[in-house]
Biopython code that builds the backbone (N, CA, C, O; Angstrom):
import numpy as np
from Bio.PDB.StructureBuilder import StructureBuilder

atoms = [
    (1, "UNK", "N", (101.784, 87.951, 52.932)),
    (1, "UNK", "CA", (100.785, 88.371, 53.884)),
    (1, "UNK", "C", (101.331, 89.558, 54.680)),
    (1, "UNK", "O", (102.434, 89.372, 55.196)),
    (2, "UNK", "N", (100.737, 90.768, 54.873)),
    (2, "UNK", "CA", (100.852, 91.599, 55.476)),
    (2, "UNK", "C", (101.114, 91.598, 57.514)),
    (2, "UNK", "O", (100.628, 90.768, 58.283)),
    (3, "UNK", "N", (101.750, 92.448, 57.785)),
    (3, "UNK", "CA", (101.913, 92.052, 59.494)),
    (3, "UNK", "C", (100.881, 93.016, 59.780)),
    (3, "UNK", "O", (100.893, 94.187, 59.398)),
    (4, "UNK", "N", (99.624, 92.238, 60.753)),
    (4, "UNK", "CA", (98.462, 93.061, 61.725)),
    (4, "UNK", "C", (99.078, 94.281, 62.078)),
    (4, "UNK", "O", (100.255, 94.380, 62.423)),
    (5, "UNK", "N", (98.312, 95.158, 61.994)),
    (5, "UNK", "CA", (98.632, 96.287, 62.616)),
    (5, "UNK", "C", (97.964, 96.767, 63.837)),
    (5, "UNK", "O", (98.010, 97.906, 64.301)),
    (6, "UNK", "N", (97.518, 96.039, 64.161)),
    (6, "UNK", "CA", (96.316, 95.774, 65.696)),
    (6, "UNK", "C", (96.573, 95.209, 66.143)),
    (6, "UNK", "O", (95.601, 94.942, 66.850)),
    (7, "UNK", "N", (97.741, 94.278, 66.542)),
    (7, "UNK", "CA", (97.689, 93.278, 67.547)),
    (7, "UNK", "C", (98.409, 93.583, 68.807)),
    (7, "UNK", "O", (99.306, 94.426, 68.775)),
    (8, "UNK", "N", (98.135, 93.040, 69.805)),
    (8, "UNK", "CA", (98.665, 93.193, 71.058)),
    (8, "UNK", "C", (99.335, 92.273, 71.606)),
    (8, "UNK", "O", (99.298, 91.072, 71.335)),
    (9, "UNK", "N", (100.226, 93.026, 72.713)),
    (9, "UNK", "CA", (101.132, 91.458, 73.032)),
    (9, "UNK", "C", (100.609, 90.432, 73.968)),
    (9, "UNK", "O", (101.377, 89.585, 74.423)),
    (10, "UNK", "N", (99.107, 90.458, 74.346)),
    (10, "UNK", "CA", (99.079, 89.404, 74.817)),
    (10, "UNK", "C", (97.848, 88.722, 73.977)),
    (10, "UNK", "O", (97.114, 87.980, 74.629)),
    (11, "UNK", "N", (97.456, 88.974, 72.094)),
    (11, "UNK", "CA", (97.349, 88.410, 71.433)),
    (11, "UNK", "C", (98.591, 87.797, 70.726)),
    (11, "UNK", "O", (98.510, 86.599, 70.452)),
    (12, "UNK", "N", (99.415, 88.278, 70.485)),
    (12, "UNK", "CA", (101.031, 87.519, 70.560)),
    (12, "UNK", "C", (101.548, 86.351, 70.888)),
    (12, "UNK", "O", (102.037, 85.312, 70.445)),
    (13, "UNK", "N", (101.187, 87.044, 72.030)),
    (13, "UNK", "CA", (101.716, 85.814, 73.109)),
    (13, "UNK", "C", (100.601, 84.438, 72.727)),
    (13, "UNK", "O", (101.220, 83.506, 72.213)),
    (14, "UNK", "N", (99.642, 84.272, 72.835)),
    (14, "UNK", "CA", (98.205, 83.269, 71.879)),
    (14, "UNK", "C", (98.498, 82.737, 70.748)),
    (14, "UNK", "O", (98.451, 81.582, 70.324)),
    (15, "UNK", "N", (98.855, 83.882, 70.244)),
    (15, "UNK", "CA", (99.047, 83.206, 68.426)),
    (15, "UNK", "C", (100.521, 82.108, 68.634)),
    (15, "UNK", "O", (100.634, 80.955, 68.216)),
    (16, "UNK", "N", (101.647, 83.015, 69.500)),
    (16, "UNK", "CA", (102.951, 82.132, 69.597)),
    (16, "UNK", "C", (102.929, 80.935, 70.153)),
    (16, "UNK", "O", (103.954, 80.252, 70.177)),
    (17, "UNK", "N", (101.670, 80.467, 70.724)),
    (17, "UNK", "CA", (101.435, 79.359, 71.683)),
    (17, "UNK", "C", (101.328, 78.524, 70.629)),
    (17, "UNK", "O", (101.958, 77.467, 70.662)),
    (18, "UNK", "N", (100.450, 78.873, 69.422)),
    (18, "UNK", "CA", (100.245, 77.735, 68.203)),
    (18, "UNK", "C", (101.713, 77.132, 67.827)),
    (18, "UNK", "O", (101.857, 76.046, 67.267)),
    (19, "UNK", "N", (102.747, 77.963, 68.202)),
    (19, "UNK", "CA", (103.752, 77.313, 67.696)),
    (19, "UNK", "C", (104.952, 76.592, 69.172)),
    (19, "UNK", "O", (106.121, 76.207, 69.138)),
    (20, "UNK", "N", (104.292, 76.655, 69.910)),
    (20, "UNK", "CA", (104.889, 75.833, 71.122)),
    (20, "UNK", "C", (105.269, 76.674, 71.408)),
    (20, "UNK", "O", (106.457, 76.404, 71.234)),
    (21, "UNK", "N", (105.255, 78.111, 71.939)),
    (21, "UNK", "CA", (105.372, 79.342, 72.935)),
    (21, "UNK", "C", (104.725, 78.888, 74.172)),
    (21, "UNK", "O", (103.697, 78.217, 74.077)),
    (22, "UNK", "N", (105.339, 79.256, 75.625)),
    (22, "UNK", "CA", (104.880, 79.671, 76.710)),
    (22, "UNK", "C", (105.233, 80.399, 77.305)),
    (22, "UNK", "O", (106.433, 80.662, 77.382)),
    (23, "UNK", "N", (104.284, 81.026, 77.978)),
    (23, "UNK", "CA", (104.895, 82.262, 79.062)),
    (23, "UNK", "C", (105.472, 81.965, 80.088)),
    (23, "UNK", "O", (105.004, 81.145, 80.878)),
    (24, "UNK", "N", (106.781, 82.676, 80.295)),
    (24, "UNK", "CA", (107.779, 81.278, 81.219)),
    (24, "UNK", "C", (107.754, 82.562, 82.478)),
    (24, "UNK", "O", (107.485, 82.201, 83.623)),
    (25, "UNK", "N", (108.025, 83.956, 82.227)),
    (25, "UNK", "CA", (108.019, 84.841, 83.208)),
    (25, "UNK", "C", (107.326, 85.992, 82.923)),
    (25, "UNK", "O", (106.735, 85.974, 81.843)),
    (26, "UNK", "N", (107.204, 87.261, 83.771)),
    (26, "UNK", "CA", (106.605, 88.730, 83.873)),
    (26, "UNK", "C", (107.309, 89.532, 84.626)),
    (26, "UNK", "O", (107.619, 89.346, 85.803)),
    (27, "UNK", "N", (107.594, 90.523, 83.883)),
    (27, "UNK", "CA", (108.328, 91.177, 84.934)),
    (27, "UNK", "C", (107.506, 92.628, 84.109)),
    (27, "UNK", "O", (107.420, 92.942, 82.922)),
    (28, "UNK", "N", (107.038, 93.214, 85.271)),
    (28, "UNK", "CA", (106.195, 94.846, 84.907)),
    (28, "UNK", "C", (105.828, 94.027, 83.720)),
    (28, "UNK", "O", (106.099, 92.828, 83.658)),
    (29, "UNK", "N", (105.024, 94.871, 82.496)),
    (29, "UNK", "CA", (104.710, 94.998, 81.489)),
    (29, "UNK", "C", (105.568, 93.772, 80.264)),
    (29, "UNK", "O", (104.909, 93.008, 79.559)),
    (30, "UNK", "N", (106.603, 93.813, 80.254)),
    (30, "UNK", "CA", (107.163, 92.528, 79.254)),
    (30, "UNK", "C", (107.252, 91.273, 79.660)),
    (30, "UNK", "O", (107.946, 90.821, 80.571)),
    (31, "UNK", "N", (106.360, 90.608, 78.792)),
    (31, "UNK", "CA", (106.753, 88.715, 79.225)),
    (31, "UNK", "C", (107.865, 87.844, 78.167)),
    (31, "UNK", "O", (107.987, 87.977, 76.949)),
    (32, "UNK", "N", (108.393, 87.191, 78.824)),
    (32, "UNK", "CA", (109.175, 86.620, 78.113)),
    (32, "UNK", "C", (108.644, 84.939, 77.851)),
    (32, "UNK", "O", (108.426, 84.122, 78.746)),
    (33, "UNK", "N", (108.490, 84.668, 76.089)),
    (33, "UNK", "CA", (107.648, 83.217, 75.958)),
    (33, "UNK", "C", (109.069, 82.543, 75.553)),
    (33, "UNK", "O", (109.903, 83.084, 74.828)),
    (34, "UNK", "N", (109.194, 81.253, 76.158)),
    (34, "UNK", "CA", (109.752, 80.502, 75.399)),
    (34, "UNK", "C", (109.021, 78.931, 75.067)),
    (34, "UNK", "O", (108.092, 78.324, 75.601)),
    (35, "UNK", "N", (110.053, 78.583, 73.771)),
    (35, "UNK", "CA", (109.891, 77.883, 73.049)),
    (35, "UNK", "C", (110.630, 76.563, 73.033)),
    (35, "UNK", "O", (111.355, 76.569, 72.038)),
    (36, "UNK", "N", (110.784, 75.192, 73.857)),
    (36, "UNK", "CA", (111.510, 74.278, 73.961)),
    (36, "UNK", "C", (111.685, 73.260, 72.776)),
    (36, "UNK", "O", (112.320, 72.251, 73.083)),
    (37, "UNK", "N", (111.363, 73.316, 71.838)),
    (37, "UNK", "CA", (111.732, 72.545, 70.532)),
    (37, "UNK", "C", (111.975, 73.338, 69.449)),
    (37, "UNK", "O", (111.381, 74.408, 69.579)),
    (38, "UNK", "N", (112.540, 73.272, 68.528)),
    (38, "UNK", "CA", (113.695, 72.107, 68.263)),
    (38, "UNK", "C", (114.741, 72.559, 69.013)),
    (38, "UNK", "O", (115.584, 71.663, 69.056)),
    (39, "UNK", "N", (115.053, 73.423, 69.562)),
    (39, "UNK", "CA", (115.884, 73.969, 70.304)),
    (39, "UNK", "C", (115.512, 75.196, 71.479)),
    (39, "UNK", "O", (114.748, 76.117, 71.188)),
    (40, "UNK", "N", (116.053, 75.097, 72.621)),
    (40, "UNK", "CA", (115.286, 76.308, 72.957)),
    (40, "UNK", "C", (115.518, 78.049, 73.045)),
    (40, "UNK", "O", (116.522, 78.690, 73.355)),
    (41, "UNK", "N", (113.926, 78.570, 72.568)),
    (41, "UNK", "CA", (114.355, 79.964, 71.994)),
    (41, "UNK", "C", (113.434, 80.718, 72.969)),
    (41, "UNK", "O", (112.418, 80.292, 73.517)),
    (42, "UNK", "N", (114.158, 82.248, 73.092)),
    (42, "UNK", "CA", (113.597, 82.872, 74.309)),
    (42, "UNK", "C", (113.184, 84.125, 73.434)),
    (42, "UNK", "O", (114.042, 84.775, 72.838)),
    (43, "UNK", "N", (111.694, 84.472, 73.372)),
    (43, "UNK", "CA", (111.586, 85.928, 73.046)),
    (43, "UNK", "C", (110.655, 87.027, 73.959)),
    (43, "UNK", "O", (109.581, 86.660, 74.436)),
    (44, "UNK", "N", (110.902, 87.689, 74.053)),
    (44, "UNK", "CA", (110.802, 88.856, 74.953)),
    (44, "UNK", "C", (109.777, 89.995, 74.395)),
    (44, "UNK", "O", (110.188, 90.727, 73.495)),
    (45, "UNK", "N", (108.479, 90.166, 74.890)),
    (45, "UNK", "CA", (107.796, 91.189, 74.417)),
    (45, "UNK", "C", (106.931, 91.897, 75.297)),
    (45, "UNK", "O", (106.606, 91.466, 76.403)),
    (46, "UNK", "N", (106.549, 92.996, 74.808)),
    (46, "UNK", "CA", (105.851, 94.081, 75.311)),
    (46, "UNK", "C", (104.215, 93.426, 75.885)),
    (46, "UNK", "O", (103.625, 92.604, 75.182)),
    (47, "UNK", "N", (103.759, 93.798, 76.905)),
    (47, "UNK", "CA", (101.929, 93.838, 76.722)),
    (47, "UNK", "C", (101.658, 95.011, 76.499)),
    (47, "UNK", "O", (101.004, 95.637, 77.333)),
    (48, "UNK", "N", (102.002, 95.491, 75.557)),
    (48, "UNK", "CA", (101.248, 96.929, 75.102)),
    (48, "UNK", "C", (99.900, 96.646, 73.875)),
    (48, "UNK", "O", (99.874, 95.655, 73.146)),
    (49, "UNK", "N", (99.072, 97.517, 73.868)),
    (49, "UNK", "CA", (97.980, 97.491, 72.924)),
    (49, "UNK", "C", (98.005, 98.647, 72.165)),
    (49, "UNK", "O", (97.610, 99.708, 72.648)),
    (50, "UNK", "N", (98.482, 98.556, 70.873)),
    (50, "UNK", "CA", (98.891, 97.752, 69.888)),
    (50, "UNK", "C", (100.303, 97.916, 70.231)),
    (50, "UNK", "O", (100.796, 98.787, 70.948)),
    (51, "UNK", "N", (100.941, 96.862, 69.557)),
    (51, "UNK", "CA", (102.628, 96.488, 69.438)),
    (51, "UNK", "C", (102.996, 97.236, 68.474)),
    (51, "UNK", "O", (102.314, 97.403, 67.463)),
    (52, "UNK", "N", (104.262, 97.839, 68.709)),
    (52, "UNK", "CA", (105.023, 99.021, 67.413)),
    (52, "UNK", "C", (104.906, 97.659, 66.361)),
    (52, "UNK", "O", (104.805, 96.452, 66.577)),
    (53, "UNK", "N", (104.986, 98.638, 64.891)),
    (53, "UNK", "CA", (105.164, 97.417, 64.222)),
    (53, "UNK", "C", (106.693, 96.814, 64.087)),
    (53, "UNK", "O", (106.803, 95.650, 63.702)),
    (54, "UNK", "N", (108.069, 97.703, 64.446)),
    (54, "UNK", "CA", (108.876, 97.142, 64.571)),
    (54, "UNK", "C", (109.028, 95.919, 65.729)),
    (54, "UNK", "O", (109.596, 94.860, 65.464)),
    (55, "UNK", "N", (108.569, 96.153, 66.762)),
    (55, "UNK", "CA", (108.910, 95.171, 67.553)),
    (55, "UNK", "C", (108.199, 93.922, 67.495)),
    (55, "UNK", "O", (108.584, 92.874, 68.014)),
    (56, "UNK", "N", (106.971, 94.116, 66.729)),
    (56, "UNK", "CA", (106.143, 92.782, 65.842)),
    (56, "UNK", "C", (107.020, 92.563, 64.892)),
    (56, "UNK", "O", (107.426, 91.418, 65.093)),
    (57, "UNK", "N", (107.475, 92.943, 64.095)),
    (57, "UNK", "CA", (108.724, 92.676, 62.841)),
    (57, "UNK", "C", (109.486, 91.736, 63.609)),
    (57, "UNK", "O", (109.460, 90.519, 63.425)),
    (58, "UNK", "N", (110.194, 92.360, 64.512)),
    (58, "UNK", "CA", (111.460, 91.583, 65.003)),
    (58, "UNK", "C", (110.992, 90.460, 65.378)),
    (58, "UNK", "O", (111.327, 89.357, 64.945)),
    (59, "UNK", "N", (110.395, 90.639, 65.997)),
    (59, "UNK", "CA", (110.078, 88.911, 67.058)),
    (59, "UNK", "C", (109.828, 88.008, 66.210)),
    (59, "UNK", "O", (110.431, 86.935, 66.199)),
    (60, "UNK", "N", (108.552, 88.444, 65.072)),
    (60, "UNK", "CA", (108.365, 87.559, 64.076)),
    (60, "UNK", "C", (109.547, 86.947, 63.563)),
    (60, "UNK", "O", (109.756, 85.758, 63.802)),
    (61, "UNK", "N", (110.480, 87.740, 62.769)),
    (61, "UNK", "CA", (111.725, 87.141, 62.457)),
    (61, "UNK", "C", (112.554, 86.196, 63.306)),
    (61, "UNK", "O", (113.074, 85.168, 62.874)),
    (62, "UNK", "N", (112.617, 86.566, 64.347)),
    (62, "UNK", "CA", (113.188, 85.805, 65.215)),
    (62, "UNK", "C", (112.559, 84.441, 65.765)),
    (62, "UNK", "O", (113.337, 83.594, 66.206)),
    (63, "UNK", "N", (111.067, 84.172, 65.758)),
    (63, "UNK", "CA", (110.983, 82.877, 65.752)),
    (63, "UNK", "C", (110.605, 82.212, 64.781)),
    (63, "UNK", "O", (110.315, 81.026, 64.941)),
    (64, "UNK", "N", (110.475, 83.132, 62.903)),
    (64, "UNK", "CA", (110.641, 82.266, 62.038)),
    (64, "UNK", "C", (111.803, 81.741, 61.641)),
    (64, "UNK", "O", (111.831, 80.763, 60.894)),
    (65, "UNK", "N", (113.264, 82.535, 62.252)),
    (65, "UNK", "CA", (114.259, 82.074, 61.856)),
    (65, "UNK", "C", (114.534, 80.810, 62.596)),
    (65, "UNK", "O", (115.083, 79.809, 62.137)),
    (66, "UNK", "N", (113.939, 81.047, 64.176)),
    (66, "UNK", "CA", (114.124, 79.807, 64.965)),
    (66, "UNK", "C", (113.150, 78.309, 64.316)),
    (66, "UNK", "O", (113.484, 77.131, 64.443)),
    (67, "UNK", "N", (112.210, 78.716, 63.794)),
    (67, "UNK", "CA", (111.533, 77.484, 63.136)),
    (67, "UNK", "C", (112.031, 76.968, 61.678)),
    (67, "UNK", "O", (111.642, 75.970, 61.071)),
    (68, "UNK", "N", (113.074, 78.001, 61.258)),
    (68, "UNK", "CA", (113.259, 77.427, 59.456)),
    (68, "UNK", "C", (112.270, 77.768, 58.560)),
    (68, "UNK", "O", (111.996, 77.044, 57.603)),
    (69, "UNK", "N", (111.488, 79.225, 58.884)),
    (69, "UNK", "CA", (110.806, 79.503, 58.147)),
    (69, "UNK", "C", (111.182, 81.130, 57.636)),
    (69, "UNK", "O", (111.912, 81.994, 58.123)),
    (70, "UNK", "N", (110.395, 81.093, 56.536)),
    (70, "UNK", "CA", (109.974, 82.670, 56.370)),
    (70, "UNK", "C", (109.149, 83.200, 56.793)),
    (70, "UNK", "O", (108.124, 82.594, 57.107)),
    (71, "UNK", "N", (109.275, 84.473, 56.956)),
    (71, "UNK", "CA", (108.456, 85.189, 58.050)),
    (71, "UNK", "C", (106.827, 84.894, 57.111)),
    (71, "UNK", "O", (105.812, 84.373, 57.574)),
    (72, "UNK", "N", (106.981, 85.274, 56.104)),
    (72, "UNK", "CA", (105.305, 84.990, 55.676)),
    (72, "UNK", "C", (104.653, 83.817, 55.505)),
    (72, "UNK", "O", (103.503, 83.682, 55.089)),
    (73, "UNK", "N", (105.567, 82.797, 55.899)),
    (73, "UNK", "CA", (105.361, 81.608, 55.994)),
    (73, "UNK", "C", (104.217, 80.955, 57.458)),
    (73, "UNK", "O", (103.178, 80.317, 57.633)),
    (74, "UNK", "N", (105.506, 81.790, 58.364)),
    (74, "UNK", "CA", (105.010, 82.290, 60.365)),
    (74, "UNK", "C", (103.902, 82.850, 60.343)),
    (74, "UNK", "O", (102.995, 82.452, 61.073)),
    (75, "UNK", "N", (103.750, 83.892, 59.496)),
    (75, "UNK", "CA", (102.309, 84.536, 59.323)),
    (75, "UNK", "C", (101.299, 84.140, 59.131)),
    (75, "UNK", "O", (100.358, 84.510, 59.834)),
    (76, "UNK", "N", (101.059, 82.858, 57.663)),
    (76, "UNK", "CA", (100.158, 82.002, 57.423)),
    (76, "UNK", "C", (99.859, 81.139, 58.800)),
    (76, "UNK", "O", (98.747, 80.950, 59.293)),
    (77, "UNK", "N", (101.028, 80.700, 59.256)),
    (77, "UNK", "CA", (100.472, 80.036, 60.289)),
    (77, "UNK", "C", (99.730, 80.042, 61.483)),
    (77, "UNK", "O", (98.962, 79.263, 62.047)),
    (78, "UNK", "N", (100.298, 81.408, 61.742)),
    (78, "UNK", "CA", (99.839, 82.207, 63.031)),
    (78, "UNK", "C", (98.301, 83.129, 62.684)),
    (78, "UNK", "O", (97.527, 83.395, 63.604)),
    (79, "UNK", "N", (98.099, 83.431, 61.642)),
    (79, "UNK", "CA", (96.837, 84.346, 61.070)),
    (79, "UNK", "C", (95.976, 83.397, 60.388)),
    (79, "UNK", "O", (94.835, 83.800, 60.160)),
    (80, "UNK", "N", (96.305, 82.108, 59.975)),
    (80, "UNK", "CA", (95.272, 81.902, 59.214)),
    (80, "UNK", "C", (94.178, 80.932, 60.279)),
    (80, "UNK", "O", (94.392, 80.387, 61.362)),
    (81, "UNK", "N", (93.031, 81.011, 59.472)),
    (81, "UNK", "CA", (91.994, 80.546, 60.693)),
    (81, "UNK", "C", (91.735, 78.937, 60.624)),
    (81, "UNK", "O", (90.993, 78.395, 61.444)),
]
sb = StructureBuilder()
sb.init_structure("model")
sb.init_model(0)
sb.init_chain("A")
sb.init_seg("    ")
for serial, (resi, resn, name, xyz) in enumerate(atoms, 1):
    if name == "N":
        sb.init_residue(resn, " ", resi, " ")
    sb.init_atom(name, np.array(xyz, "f"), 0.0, 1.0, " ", f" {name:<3s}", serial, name[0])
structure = sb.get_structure()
């Protein structure tokens, strides 16, 4: 599955909630969601409209690695309806 090229970070931040994300702080423009199971993971993103696609890359990776998944795995989960 391909990564959106439209999304924003505080559609991000929504989709990451499906996977036990919350918005824990704000500071200016970046919120930081974390994630308290299975361990806890902190990721850090932009509210910009649209998100570079690198910094959608990264994060993705970073909480499919935190879940034991592959990123297109995270994707199905997070994109599909």
């Amino acid at each position: 599955m391909r990564i959106p090229r439209d999304l924003s970070g505080a559609d991000l931040a929504k989709r990451l909630g499906r996977l036990g994300y919350v918005v824990t702080r704000q500071t200016g423009s970046h919120m930081r969601l974390t994630c308290p199971s299975p361990s806890e993971h902190h990721v850090t993103i932009p509210n910009h409209d649209p998100l570079r696609i690198g910094t959608l890359a990264a994060t993705l990776d970073s909480a499919a690695r935190h879940h034991g998944l592959s990123r297109d795995a995270l994707l199905e989960r997070l994109f599909s309806k």
